[in-house]
C-alpha positions as CSV (number, residue, x, y, z in Angstrom):
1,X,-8.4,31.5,-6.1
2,X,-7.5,27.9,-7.3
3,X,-7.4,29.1,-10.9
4,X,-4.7,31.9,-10.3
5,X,-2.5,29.4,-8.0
6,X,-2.1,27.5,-10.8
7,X,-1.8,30.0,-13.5
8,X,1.1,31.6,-11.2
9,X,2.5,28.2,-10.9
10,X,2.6,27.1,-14.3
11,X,4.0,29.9,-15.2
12,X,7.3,30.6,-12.4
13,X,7.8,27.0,-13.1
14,X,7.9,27.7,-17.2
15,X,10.0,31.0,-16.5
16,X,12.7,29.2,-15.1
17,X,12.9,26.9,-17.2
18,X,11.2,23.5,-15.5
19,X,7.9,23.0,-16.8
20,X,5.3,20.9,-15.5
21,X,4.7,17.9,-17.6
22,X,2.9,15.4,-15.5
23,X,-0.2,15.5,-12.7
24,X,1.6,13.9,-9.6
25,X,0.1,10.6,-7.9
26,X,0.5,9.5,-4.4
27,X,0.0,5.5,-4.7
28,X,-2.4,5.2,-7.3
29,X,-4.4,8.8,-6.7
30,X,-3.9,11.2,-8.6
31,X,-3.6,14.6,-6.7
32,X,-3.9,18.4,-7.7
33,X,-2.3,20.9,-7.1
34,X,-3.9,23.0,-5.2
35,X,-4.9,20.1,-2.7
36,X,-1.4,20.0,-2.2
37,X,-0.7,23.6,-1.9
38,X,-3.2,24.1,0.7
39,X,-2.8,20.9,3.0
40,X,0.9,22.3,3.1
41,X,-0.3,25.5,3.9
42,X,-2.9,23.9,6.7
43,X,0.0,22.9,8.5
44,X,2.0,26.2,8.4
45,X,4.0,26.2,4.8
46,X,7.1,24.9,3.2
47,X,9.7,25.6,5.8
48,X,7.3,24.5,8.9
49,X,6.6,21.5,7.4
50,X,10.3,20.5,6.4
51,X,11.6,21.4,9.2
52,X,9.3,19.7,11.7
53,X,9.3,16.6,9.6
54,X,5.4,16.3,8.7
55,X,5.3,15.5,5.2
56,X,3.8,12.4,6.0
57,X,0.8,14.4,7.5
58,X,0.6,15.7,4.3
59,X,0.6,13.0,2.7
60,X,-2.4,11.6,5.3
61,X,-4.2,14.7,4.6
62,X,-4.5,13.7,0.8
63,X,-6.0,10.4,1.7
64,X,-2.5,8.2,0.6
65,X,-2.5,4.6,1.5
66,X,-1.6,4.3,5.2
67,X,0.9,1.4,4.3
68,X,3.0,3.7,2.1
69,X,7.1,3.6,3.5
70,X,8.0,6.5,1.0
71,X,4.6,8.3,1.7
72,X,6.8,11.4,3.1
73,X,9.5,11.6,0.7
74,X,7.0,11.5,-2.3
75,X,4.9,13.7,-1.1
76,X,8.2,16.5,-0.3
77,X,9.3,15.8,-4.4
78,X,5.8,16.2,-5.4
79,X,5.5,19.2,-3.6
80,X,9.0,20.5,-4.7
């Protein structure tokens, strides 16, 4: 399952145009993909988590430093 999440997502983000080049980090820890993908989708997808503003229980969820003041914005762009 992990392996065809990120063969689909290389490849939407190659077909239009915006490749991935790096392997995000929250604070020093480098995160996958997939770990991203599914603590999103823990808490009820994209448009649940924007809109109720829990990007920063995302970012928990991946283990990011507690003191982080951007933890919810970088985890969104990461995502995005």
């Amino acid at each position: 399952e992990e392996e065809a999440f990120l063969v689909s997502l290389y490849k939407f983000m190659k077909d239009r145009h915006t490749p991935i080049e790096r392997i995000p980090h929250l604070g020093f820890k480098q995160i996958t993909r997939w770990k991203i993908y599914k603590a999103v989708e823990k808490l009820g997808a994209y448009e649940l988590v924007t809109g109720r503003r829990l990007w920063k229980n995302v970012y928990d969820e991946l283990g990011g430093s507690p003191g982080s003041t951007s933890a919810a914005t970088c985890t969104r762009r990461h995502y995005e």
